[in-house]
N, C-alpha and C positions, 0 to 999 in steps of 0.2 A: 650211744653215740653213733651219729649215721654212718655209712659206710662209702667212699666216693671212688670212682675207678677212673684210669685219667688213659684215656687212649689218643693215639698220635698217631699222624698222617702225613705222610711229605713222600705222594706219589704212595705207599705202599703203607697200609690200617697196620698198625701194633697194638692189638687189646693188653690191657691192664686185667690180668685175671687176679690177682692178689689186691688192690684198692689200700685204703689208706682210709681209718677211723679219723675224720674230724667231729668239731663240734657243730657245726653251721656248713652253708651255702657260701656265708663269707668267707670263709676260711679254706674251702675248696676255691673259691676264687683267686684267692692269693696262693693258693698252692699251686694253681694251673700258670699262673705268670711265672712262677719261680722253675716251671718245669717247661714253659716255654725258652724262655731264658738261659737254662743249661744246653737243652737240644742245642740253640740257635748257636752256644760258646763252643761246646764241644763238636757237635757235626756241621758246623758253618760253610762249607763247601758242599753236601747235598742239598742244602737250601736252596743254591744256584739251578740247581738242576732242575727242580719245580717250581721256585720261585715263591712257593707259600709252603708253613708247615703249622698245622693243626693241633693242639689240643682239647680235646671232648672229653667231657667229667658226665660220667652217669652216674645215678644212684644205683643202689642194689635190687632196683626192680629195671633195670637197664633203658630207664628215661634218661635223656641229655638233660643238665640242667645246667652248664656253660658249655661254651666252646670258643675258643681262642683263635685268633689264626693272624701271623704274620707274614705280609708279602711282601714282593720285591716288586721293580718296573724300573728302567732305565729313563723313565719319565717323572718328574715332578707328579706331583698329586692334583686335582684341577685344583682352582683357585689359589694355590700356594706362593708366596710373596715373600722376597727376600726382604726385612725391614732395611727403609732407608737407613743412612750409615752404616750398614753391617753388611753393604756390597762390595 
């Protein structure tokens, strides 16, 4: 089973030196959302500070093969549209 290491980023790299055996690339997929997700729950106040926080999954030859990343902005996103009724 391959081997996938999930390193984080919000202003300062935290490597993942232990990694995590899944089956697939899918499977490290959903695991980098699930670990985006805890960050974002648990240190939700350093988010503010950078305004984006990282997730990068390598394999054990240290290629990236996701990387996640959730941002902030004080601004809508372009194009973004409040459905009529729902203003």
């Amino acid at each position: 089973m391959p081997r996938y290491f999930f390193h984080t980023q919000n202003g300062d790299c935290v490597r993942d030196d232990q990694g995590e055996d899944l089956k697939s690339v899918d499977a490290a997929r959903e695991e980098a959302v699930a670990v985006l997700g805890e960050i974002l729950r648990y240190r939700g106040a350093s988010f503010w500070d950078t305004r984006a926080f990282s997730v990068i999954v390598t394999d054990a030859d240290g290629e990236t093969v996701i990387s996640i990343t959730a941002s902030a902005s004080d601004t809508a996103p372009e194009g973004w549209t409040l459905p009529r009724g729902l203003q």
